[in-house]
NUSE-741623 format. One record per residue (C-alpha): x, y, z. Coordinates in nm, 2 decimals, padded with zeros to 4 digits. Example, Ala and Ser with C-alpha at 12.3 -4.5 7.8 and 13.67 -1.06 7.14 Angstrom:
NUSE-741623
<pt><u>01.23</u><v>-00.45</v><w>00.78</w></pt>
<pt><u>01.37</u><v>-00.11</v><w>00.71</w></pt>
//
This chain:
NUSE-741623
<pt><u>-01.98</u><v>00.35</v><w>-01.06</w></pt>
<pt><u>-01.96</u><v>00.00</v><w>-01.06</w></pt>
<pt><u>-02.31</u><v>-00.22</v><w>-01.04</w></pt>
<pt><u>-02.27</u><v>-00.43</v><w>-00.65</w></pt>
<pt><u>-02.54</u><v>-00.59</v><w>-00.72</w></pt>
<pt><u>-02.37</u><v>-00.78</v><w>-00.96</w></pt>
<pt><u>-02.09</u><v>-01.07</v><w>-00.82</w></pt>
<pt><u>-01.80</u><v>-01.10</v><w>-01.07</w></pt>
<pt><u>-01.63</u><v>-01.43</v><w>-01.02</w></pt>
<pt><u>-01.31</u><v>-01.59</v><w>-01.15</w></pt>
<pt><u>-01.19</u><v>-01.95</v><w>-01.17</w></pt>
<pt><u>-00.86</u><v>-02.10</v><w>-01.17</w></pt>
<pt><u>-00.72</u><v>-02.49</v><w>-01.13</w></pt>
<pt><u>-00.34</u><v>-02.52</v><w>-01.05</w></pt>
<pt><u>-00.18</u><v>-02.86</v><w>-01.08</w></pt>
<pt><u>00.03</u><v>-02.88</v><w>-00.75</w></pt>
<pt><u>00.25</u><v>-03.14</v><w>-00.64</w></pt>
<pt><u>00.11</u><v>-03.07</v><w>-00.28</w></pt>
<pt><u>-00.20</u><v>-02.87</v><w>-00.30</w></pt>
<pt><u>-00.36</u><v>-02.96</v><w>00.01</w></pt>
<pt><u>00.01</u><v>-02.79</v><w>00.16</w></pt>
<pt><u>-00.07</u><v>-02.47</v><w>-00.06</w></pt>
<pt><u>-00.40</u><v>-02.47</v><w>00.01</w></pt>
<pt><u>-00.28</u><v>-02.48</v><w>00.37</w></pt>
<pt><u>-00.04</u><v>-02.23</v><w>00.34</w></pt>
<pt><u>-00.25</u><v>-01.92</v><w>00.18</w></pt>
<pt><u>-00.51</u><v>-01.97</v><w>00.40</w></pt>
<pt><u>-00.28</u><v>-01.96</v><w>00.73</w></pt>
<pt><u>-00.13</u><v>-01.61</v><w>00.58</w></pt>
<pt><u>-00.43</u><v>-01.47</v><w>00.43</w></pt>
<pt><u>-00.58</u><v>-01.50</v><w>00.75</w></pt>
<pt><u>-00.32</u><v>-01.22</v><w>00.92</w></pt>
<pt><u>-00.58</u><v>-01.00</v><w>00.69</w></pt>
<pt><u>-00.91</u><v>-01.13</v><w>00.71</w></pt>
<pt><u>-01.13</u><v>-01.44</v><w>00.82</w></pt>
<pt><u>-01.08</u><v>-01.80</v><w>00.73</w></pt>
<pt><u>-01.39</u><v>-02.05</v><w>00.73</w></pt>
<pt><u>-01.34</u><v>-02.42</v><w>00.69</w></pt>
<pt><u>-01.61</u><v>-02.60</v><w>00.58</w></pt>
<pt><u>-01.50</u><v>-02.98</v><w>00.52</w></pt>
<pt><u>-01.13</u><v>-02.98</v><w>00.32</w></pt>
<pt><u>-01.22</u><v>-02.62</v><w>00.19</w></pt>
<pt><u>-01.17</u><v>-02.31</v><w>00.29</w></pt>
<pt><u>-01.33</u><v>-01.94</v><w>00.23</w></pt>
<pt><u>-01.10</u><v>-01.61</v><w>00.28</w></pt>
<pt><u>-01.30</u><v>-01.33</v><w>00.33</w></pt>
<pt><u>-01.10</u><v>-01.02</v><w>00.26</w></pt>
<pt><u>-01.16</u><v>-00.69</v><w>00.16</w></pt>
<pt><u>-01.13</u><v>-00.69</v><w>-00.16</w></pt>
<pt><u>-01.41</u><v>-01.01</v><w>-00.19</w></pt>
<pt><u>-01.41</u><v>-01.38</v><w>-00.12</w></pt>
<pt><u>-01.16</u><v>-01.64</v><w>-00.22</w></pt>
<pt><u>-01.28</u><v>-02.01</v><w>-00.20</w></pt>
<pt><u>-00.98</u><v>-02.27</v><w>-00.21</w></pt>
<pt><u>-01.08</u><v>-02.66</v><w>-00.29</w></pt>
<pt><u>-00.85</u><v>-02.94</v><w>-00.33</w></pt>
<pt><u>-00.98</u><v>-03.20</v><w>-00.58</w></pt>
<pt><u>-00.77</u><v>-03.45</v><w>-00.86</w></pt>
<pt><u>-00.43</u><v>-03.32</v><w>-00.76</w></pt>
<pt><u>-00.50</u><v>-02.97</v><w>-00.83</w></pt>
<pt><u>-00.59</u><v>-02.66</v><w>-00.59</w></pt>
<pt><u>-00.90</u><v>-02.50</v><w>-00.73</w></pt>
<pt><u>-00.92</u><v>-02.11</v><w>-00.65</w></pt>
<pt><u>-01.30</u><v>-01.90</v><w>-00.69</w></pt>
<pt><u>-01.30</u><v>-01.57</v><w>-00.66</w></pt>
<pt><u>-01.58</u><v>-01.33</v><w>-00.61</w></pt>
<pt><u>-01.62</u><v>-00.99</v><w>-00.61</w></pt>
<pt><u>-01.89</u><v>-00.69</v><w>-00.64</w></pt>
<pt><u>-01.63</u><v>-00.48</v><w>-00.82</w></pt>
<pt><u>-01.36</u><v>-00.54</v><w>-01.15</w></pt>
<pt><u>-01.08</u><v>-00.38</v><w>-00.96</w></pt>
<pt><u>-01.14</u><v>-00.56</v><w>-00.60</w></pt>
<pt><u>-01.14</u><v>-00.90</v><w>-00.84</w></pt>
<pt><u>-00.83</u><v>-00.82</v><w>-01.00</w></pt>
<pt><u>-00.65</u><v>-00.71</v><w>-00.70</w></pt>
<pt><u>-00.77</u><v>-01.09</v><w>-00.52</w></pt>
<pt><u>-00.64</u><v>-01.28</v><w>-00.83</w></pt>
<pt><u>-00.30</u><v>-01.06</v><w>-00.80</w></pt>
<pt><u>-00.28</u><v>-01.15</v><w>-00.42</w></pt>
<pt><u>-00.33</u><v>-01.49</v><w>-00.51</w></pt>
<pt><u>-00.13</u><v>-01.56</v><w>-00.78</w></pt>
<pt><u>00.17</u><v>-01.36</v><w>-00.61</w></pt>
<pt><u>00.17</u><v>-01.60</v><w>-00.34</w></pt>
<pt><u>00.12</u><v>-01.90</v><w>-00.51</w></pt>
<pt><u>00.37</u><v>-01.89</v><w>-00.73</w></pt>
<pt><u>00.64</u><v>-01.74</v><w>-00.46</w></pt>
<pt><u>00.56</u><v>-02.05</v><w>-00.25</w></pt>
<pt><u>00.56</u><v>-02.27</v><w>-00.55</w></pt>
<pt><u>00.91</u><v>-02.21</v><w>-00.65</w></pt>
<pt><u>01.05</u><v>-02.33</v><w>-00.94</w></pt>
<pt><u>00.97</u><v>-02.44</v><w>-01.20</w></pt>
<pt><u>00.61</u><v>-02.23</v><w>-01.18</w></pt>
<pt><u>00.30</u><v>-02.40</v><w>-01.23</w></pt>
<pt><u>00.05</u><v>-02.26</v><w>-01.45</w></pt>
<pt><u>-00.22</u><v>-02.07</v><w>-01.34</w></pt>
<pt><u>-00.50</u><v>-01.92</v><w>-01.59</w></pt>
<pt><u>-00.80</u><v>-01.74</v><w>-01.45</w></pt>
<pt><u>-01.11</u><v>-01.82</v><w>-01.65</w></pt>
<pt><u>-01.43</u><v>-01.58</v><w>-01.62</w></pt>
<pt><u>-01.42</u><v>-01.17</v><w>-01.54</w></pt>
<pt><u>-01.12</u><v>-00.98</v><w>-01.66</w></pt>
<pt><u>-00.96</u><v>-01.17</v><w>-01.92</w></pt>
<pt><u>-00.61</u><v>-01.20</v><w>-02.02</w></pt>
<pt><u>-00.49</u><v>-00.85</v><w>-02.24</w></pt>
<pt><u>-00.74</u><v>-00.63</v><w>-02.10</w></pt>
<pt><u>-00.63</u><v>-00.31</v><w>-01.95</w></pt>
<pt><u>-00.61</u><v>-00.31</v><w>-01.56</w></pt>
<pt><u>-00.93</u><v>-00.21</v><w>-01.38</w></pt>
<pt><u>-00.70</u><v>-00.03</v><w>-01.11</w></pt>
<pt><u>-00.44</u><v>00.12</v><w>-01.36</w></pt>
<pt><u>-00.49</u><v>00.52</v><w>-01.48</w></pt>
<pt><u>-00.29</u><v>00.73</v><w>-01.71</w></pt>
<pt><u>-00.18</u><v>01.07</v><w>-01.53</w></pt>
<pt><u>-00.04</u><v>01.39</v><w>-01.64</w></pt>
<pt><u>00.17</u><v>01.62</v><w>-01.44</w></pt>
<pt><u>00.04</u><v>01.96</v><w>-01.40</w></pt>
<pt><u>00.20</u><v>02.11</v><w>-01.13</w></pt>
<pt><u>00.53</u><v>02.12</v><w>-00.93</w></pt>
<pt><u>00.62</u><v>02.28</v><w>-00.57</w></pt>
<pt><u>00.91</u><v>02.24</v><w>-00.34</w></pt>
<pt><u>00.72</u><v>02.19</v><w>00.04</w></pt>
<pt><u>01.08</u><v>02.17</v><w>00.22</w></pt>
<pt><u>01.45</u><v>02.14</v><w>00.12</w></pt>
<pt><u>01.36</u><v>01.77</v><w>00.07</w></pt>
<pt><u>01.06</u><v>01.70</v><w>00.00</w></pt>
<pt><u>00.88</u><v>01.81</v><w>-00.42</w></pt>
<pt><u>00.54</u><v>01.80</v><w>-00.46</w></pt>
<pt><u>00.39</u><v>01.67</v><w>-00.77</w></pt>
<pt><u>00.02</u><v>01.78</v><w>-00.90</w></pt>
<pt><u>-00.14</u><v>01.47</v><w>-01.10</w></pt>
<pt><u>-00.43</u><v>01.47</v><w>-01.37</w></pt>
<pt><u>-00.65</u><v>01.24</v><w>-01.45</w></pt>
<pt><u>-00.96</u><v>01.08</v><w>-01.51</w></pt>
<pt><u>-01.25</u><v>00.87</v><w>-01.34</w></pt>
<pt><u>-01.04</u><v>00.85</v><w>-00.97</w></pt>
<pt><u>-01.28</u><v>00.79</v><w>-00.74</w></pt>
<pt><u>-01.18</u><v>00.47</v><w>-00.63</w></pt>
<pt><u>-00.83</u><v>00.64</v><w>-00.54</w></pt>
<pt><u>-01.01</u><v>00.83</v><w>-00.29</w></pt>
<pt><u>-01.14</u><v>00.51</v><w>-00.12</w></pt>
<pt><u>-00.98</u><v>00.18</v><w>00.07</w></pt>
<pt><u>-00.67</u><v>00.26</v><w>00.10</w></pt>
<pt><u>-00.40</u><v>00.57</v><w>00.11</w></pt>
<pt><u>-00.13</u><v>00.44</v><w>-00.12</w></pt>
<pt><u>-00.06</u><v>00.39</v><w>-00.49</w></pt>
<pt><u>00.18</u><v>00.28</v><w>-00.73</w></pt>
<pt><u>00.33</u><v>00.52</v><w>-00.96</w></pt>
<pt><u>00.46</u><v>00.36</v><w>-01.30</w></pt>
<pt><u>00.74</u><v>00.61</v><w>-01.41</w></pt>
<pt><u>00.86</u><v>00.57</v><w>-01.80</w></pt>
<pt><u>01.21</u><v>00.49</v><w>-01.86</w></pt>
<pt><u>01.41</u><v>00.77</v><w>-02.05</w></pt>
<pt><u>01.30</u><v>00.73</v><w>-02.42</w></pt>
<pt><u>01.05</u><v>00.50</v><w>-02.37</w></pt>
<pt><u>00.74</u><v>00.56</v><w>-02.61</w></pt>
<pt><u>00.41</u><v>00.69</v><w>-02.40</w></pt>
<pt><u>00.16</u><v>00.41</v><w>-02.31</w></pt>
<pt><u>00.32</u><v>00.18</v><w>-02.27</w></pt>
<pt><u>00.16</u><v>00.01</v><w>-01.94</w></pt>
<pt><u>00.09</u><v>-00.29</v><w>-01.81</w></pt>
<pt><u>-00.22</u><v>-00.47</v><w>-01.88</w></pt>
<pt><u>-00.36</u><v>-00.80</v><w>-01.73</w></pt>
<pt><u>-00.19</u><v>-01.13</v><w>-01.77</w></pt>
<pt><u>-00.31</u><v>-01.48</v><w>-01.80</w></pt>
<pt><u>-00.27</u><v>-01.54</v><w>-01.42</w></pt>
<pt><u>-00.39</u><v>-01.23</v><w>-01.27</w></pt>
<pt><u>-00.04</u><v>-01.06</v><w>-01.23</w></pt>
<pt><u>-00.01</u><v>-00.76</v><w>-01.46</w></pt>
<pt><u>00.17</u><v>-00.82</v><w>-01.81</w></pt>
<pt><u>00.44</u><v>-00.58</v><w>-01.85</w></pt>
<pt><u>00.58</u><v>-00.41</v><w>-02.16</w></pt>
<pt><u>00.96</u><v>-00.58</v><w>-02.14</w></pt>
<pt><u>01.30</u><v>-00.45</v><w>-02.17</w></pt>
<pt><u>01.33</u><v>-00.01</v><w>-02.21</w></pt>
<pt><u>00.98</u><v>00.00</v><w>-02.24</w></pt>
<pt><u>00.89</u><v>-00.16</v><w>-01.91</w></pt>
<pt><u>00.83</u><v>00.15</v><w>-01.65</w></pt>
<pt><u>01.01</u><v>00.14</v><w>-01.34</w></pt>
<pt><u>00.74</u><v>00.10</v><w>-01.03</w></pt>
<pt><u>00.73</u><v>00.31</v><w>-00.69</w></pt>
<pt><u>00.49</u><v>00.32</v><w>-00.40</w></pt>
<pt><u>00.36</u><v>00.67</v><w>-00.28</w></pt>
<pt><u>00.08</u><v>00.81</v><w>-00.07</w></pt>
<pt><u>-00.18</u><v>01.02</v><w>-00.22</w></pt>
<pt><u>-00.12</u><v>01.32</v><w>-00.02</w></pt>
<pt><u>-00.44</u><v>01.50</v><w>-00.19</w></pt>
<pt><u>-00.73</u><v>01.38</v><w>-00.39</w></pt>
<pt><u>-01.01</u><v>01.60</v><w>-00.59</w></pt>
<pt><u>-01.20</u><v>01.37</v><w>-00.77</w></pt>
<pt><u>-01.41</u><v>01.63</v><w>-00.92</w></pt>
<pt><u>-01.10</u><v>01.84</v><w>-01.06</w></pt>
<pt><u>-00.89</u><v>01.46</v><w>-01.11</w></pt>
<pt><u>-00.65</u><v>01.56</v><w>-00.92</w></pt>
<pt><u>-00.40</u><v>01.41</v><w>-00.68</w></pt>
<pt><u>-00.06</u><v>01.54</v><w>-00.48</w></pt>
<pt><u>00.20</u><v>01.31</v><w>-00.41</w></pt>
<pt><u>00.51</u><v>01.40</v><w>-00.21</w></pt>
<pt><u>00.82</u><v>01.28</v><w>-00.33</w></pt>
<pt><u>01.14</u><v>01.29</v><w>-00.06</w></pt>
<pt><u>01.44</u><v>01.38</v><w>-00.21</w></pt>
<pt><u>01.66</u><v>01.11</v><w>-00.10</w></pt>
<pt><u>02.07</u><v>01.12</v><w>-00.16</w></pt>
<pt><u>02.19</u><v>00.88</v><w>-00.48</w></pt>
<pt><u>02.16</u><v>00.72</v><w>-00.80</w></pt>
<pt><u>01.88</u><v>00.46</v><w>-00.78</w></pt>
<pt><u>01.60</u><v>00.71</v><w>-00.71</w></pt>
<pt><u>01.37</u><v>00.70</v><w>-00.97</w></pt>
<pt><u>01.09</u><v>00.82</v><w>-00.82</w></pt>
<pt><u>01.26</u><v>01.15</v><w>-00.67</w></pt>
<pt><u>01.45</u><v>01.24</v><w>-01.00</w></pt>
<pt><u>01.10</u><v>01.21</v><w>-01.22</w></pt>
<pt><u>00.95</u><v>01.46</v><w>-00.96</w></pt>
<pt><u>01.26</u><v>01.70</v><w>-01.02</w></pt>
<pt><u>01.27</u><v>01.67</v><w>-01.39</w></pt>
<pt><u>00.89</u><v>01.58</v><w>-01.54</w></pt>
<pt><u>00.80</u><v>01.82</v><w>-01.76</w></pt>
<pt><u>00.48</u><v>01.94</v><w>-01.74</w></pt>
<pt><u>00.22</u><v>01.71</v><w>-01.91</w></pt>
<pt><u>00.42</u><v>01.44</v><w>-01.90</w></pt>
<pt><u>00.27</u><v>01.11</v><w>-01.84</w></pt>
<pt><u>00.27</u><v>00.88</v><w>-01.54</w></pt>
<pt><u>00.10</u><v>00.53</v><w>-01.45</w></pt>
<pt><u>-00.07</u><v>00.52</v><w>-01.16</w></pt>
<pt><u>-00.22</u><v>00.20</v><w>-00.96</w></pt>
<pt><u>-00.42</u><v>00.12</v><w>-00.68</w></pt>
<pt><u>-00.50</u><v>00.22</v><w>-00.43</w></pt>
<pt><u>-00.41</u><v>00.01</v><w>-00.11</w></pt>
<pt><u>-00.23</u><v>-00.01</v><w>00.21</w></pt>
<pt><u>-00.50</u><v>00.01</v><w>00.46</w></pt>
<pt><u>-00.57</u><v>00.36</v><w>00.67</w></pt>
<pt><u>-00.67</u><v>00.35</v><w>01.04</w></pt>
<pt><u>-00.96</u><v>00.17</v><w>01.23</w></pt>
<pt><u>-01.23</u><v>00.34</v><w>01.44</w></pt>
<pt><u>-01.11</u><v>00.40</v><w>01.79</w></pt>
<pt><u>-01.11</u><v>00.71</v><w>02.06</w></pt>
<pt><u>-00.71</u><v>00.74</v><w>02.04</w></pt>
<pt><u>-00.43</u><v>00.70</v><w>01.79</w></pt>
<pt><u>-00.13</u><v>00.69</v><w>01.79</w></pt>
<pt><u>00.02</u><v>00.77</v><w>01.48</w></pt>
<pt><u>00.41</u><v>00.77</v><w>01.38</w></pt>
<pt><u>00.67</u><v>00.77</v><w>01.10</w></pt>
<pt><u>00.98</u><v>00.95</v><w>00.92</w></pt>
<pt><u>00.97</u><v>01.14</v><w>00.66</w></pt>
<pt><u>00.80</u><v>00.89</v><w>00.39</w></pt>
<pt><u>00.54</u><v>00.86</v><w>00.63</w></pt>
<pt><u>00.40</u><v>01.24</v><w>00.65</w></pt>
<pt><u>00.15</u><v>01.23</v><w>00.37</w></pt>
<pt><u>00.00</u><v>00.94</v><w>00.53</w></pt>
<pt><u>-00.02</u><v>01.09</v><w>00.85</w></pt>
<pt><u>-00.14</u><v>01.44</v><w>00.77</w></pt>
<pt><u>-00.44</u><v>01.27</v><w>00.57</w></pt>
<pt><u>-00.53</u><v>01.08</v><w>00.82</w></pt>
<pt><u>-00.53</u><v>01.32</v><w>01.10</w></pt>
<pt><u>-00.78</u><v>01.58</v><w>00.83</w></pt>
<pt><u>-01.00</u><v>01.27</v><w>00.88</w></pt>
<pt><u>-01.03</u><v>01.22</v><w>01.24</w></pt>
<pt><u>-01.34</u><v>01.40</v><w>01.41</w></pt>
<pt><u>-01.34</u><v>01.66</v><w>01.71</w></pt>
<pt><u>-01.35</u><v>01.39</v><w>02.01</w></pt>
<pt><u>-01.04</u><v>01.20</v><w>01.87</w></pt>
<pt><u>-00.76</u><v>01.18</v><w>02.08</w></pt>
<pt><u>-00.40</u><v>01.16</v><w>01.91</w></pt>
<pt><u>-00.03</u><v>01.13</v><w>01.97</w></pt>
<pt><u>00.13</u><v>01.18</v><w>01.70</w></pt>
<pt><u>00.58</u><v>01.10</v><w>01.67</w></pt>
<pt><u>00.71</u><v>01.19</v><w>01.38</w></pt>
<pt><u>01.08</u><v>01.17</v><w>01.26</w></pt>
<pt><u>01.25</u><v>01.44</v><w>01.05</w></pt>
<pt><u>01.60</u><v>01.56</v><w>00.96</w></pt>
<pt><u>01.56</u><v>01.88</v><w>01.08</w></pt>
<pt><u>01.30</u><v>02.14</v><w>01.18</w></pt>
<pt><u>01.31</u><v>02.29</v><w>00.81</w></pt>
<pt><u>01.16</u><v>01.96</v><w>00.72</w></pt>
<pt><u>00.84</u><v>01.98</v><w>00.95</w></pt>
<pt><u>00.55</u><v>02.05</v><w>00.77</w></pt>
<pt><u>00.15</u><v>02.25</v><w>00.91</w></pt>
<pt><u>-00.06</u><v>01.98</v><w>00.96</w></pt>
<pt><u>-00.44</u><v>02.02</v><w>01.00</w></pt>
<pt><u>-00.69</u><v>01.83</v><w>01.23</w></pt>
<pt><u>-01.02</u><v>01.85</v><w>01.42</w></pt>
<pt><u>-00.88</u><v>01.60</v><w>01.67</w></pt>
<pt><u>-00.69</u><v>01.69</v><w>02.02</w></pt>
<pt><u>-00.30</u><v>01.60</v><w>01.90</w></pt>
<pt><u>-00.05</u><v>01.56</v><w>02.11</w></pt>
<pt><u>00.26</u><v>01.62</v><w>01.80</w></pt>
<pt><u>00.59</u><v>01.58</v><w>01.84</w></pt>
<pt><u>00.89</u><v>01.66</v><w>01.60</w></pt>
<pt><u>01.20</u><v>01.41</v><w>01.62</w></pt>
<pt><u>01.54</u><v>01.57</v><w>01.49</w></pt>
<pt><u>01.80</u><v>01.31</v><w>01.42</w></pt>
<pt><u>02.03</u><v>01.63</v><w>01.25</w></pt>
<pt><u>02.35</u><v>01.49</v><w>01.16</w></pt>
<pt><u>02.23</u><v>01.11</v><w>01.13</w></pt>
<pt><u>02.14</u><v>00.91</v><w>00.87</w></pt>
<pt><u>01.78</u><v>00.83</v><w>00.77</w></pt>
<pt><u>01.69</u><v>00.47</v><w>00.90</w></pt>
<pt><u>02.03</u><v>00.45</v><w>01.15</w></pt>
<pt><u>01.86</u><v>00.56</v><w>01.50</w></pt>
<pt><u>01.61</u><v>00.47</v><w>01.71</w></pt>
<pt><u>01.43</u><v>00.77</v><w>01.77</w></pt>
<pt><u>01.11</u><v>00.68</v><w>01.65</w></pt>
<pt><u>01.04</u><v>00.32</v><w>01.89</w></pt>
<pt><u>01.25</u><v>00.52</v><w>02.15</w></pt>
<pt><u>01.02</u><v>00.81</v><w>02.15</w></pt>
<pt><u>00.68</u><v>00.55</v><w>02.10</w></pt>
<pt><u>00.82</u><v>00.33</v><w>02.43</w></pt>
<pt><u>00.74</u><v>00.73</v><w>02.67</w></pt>
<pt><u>00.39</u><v>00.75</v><w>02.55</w></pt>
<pt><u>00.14</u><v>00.74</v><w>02.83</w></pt>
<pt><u>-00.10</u><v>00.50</v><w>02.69</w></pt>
<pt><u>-00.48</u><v>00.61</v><w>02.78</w></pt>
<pt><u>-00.54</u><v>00.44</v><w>03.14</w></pt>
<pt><u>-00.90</u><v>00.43</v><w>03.12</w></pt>
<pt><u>-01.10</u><v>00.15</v><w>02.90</w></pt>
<pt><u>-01.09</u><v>00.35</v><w>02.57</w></pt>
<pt><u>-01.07</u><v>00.21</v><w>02.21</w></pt>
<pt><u>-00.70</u><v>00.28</v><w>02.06</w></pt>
<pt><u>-00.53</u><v>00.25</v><w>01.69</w></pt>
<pt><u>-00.20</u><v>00.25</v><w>01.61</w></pt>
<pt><u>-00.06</u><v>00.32</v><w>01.24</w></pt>
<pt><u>00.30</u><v>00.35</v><w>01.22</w></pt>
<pt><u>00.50</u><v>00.42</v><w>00.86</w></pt>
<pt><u>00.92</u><v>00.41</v><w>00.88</w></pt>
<pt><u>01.25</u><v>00.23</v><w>00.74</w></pt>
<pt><u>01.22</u><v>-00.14</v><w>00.79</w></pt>
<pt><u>01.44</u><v>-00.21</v><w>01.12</w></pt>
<pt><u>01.22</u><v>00.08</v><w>01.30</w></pt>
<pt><u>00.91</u><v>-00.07</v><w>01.23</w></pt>
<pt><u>01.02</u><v>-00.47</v><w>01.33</w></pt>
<pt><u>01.10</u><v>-00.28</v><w>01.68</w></pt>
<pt><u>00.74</u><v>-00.11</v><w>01.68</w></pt>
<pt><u>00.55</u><v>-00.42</v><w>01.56</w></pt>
<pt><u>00.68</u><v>-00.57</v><w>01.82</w></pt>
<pt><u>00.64</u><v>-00.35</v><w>02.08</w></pt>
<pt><u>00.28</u><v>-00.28</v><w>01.97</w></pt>
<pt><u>00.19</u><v>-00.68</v><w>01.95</w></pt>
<pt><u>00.41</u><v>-00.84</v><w>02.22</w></pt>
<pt><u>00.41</u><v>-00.55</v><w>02.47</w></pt>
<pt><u>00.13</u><v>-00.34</v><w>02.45</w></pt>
<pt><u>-00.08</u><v>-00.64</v><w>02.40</w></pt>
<pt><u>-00.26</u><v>-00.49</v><w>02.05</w></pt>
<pt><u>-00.45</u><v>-00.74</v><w>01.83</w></pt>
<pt><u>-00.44</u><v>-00.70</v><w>01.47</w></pt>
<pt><u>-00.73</u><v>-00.48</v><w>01.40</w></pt>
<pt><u>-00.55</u><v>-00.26</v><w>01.67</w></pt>
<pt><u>-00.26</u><v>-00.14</v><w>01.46</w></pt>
<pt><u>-00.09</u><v>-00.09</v><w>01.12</w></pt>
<pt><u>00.29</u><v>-00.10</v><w>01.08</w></pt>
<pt><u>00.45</u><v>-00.04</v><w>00.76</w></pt>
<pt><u>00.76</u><v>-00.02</v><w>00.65</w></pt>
<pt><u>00.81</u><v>00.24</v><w>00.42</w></pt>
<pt><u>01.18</u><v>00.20</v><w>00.32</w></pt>
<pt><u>01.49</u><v>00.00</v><w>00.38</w></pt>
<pt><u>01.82</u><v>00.15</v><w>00.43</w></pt>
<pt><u>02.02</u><v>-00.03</v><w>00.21</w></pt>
<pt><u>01.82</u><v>-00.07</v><w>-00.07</w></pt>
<pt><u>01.61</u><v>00.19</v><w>-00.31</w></pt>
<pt><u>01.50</u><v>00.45</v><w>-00.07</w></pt>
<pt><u>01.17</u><v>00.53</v><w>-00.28</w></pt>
<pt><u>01.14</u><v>00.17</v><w>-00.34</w></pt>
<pt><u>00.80</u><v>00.02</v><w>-00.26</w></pt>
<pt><u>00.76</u><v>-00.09</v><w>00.11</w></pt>
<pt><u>00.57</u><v>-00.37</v><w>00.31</w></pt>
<pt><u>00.27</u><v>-00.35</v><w>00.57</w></pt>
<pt><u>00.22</u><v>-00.56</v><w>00.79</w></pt>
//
């Protein structure tokens, strides 16, 4: 376990053209996931990883980042450096991190896992059994993960590790494995394992899907994280998703305690696809069939969400919802503009988006 009485802390100065606008700009979308406090012309983000202190001084933006824990620091150098550079553009500014977790050391979040089991759950959905060792902080802060899936013929080990600017460094060309977000759907830290469900989308680009049909077993996977947030505290849910989604959900409703209230909407194919799920909670569950339809072409799932009866009396509510992009705008929007919920109220992710990779890695919001 890692000592929190110790802070790790990282430093990095970026020459900027405009860094008072950058510093500007990460702290007005860092604060859609945690607190902002100006004092003078800088700023500290408090977020749950740690603390992020942004400073403008001689034409460069100065980032300090603190942290109790090497993942949680490596994770706020990723989140910074992602958005920095995004908003940066062309042609990228450099930005080093000086002080904990130095360039070429492996990942603090990244394990190597085996696969050690495989079982078919419905028609479309495989279940893959992972080993692997010292996972405790996959049981904690968050329900997803990255899976790092070899390329065919790629030689084993070949993973990221961490780069000069806090992104990770990746092996190039064949070597490079192809990334995929994933819910844990089961964790036993004392055994090291996890389950991960894997829907069996339709076509070609489906990395993630074809590795759980064809991984030998013992075969070697990277594995990242975790993130994505769970649910807050509150006396009723509602929870809701497709098929991606289900994992989530069914780990979060093992979770909730006796005097929960939940409404739980989730989409499926068909009723072959619904799976048992388990709960102390009061649930109020419903099964959505779109049959015939195409994943991520109907509205069933904000349809459906819009006939809830919403608790009448004061109560404390959460709402996590996981589905293909378009559903999930409709929801977020419903939830924040309609239903009036504040941030900490609800979680909508979107999982997929039709069009693109279906087991390519989704956003939350």
């Amino acid at each position: 376990m890692p000592d929190t009485s110790v802070l790790l802390a990282a430093t990095a100065d970026v020459m900027l053209a405009d860094p008072c606008e950058m510093q500007q700009y990460l702290a007005r979308y860092f604060s859609e996931f945690g607190d902002v406090d100006w004092q003078g012309p800088a700023c500290t983000l408090s977020l749950a990883f740690g603390t992020v202190n942004l400073s403008v001084t001689e034409g460069q933006l100065r980032l300090r980042a603190e942290s109790k824990d090497e993942a949680a620091l490596a994770h706020l150098k990723l989140a910074m450096a992602g958005h920095l550079l995004a908003r940066a553009g062309a042609p990228a500014p450099r930005l080093v991190w000086r002080g904990h977790g130095e360039a070429g050391s492996p990942l603090p979040y990244f394990r190597e896992m085996r696969v050690a089991a495989r079982a078919s759950i419905t028609p479309h959905v495989m279940r893959l059994t992972l080993t692997g060792a010292d996972l405790g902080r996959f049981a904690l802060n968050g329900l997803h993960v990255k899976l790092l899936i070899p390329q065919p013929g790629s030689r084993p080990g070949a993973w990221p590790v961490m780069g000069e600017d806090g992104r990770p460094f990746w092996p190039t060309g064949a070597l490079k494995p192809v990334a995929r977000a994933y819910t844990i759907r089961r964790i036993d830290v004392a055994s090291g394992e996890v389950d991960i469900d894997f829907v069996q989308h339709d076509g070609a680009d489906m990395p993630g899907a074809n590795f759980a049909r064809t991984a030998s077993i013992g075969e070697a996977v990277g594995m990242t994280g975790p993130g994505g947030g769970s649910v807050g505290a509150a006396d009723w849910y509602l929870l809701a998703g497709d098929e991606t989604a289900l994992p989530a959900i069914a780990r979060i409703l093992e979770t909730l305690p006796a005097t929960a209230r939940v409404v739980a909407r989730i989409e499926v194919a068909n009723a072959a696809e619904c799976q048992p799920l388990a709960s102390a909670a009061q649930v109020d569950m419903q099964w959505l069939m779109r049959g015939d339809q195409a994943a991520g072409t109907t509205t069933l799932l904000p349809d459906a969400l819009r006939e809830v009866e919403w608790p009448a009396e004061p109560t404390s509510v959460f709402a996590w919802v996981g589905c293909e992009h378009a559903a999930a705008r409709l929801i977020r929007s419903y939830l924040r503009e309609e239903r009036g919920l504040a941030r900490a109220q609800h979680l909508c992710a979107a999982y997929w988006r039709r069009g693109m990779p279906a087991d390519a890695a989704g956003s939350t919001d």
